[in-house]
C-alpha positions, 0 to 999 in steps of 0.5 A: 374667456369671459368669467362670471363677475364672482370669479374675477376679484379675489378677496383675502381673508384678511380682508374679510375678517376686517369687513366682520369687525366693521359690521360688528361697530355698530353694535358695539357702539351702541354697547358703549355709548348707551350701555344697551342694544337694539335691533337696529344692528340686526342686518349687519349681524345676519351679514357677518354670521352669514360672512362667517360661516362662508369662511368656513364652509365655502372658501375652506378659510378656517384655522380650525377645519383646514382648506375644506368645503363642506355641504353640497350646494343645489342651484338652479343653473339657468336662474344662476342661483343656489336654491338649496344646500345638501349637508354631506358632514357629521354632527360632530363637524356640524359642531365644530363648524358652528364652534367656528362661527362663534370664534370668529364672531365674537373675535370681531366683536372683541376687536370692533370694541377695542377699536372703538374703546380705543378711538371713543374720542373721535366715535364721539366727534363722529356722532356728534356730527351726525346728529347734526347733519344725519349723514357725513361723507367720506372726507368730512368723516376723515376730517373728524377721523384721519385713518389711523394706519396707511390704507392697503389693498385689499389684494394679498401680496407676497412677503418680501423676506427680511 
């Protein structure tokens, strides 16, 4: 049985969660390096308002609301696109929802700040190089910055117990 390309990978929250905390990187350089911001990071923060808040209302990925989805989602079966959503919740868990993106948002962006508070030295090297040569590859860019921990998939995997 062939599945539809959005049914075959699964991804972890984990994982999802880290992907909001390198959207938020750019912003929170320009915090740190020039103690102001600009729009220039508006895609990635529509991107990870957008990432959260499907956390939360489509993959049931939130601590707070549990394993729920909420809203209906109208689509268009024979385009293969969603065209609108029905909201079947209150007010109240409108709040609470909203309450959430918020939570996790700034949780992101307090730890895309330690993270880059923490390796400003290399953040530095790297903008350098990039002021030089206006693009960097993957290994020139691991050359400046080794990745600090060994790299893991994406996939979970269970927990062998101690």
């Amino acid at each position: 049985i062939a599945l539809p390309e959005d049914d075959r990978t699964l991804t972890s929250r984990k994982k999802l969660e880290t992907d909001i905390v390198g959207l938020l990187g750019g912003r929170v350089a320009e915090e740190l390096v020039f103690d102001d911001i600009t729009s220039g990071a508006s895609n990635d923060i529509e991107r990870v308002t957008k990432l959260a808040r499907t956390l939360i209302t489509r993959l049931g990925m939130s601590e707070e609301l549990g394993p729920m989805v909420f809203g209906q989602k109208e689509e268009l079966v024979f385009l293969g696109r969603e065209i609108s959503e029905q909201r079947d919740y209150s007010e109240s868990v409108a709040v609470r929802i909203d309450n959430e993106v918020q939570r996790i948002v700034r949780e992101g962006h307090d730890k895309a700040k330690e993270i880059l508070t923490t390796y400003r030295d290399k953040l530095d090297l790297v903008a350098n190089r990039l002021l030089e040569a206006e693009t960097i590859t993957k290994e020139e860019f691991e050359e400046l910055f080794p990745p600090p921990v060994e790299k893991r998939s994406g996939t979970p995997v269970i927990l062998q117990p101690a």
